[in-house]
DOFIPA-193904 format. One record per residue (C-alpha): x, y, z. Coordinates in steps of 0.02 Angstrom, whole numbers, padded with zeros to 5 digits, always signed. Example, Ala and Ser with C-alpha at 12.3 -4.5 7.8 and 13.67 -1.06 7.14 Angstrom:
! residues 2
+00615-00225+00390
+00684-00053+00357
This chain:
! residues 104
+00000+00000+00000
+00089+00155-00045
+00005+00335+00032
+00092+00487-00037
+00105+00624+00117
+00147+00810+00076
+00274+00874+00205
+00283+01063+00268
+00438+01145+00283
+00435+01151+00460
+00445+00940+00463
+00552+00924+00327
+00712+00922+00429
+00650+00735+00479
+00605+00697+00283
+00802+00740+00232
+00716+00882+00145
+00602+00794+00070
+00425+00892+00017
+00334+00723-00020
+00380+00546+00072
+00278+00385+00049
+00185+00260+00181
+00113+00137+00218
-00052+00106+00343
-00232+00038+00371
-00265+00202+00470
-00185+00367+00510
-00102+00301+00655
-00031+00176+00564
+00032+00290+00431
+00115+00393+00555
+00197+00242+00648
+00271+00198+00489
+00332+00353+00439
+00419+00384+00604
+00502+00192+00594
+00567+00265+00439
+00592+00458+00475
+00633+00452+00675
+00550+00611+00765
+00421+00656+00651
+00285+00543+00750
+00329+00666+00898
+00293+00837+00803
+00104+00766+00747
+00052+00674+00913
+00038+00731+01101
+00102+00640+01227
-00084+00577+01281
-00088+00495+01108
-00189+00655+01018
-00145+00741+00862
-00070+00919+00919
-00190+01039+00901
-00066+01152+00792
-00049+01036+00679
-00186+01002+00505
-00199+00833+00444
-00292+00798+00272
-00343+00643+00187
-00402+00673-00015
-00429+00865+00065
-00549+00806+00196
-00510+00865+00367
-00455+00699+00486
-00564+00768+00632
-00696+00723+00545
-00638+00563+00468
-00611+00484+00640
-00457+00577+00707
-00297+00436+00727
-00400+00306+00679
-00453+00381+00493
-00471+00229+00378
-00352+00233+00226
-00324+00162+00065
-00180+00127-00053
-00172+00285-00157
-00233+00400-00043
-00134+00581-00011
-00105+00663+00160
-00073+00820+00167
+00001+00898+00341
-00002+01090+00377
+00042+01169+00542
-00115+01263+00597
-00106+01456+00541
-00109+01569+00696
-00049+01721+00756
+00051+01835+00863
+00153+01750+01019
+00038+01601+01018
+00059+01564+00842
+00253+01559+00876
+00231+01471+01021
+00142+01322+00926
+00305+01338+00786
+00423+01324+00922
+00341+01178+00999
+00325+01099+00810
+00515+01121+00802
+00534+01050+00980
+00628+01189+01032
């Protein structure tokens, strides 16, 4: 099963650059566990430490918005596309969320 996922900027420094990477996964979760296993650190920047997707950070599936798609456990399918984006915001806050995206 190959899933293409779009990479911002921000992450690419786990993707050796990369602006696109491929994975592999019945569900978002999985997706995510793979791409860590083969880009260590990025699970880290896209899930809390209580097992939730950060609330800076966008997740898409075919443009649909995972929140509504079941969060984590979002069903996907071999030629699907996953786009991440780090939520827009503003002013200290919205640095605040960069930083912690960084893991500075």
């Amino acid at each position: 099963m190959a899933i293409e996922v779009r990479v911002p900027t921000i992450l690419r420094s786990y993707t050796g650059g990369a602006k696109i990477v491929e994975g592999a996964g019945d569900t978002l979760i999985e997706l995510i566990d793979d791409l860590d296993a083969k880009h260590n650190g990025l699970k880290s920047r896209l899930i809390t430490a209580e097992g939730g997707l950060h609330r800076f950070v966008n997740i898409y599936v075919n443009d649909e918005d995972v929140r509504f798609l079941g969060a984590l456990d979002a069903k996907l399918k071999d030629g699907d596309s996953i786009t991440i984006l780090p939520a827009v915001a503003g002013g200290a806050l919205g640095f605040a969320a960069a930083a912690a995206l960084m893991g500075k």
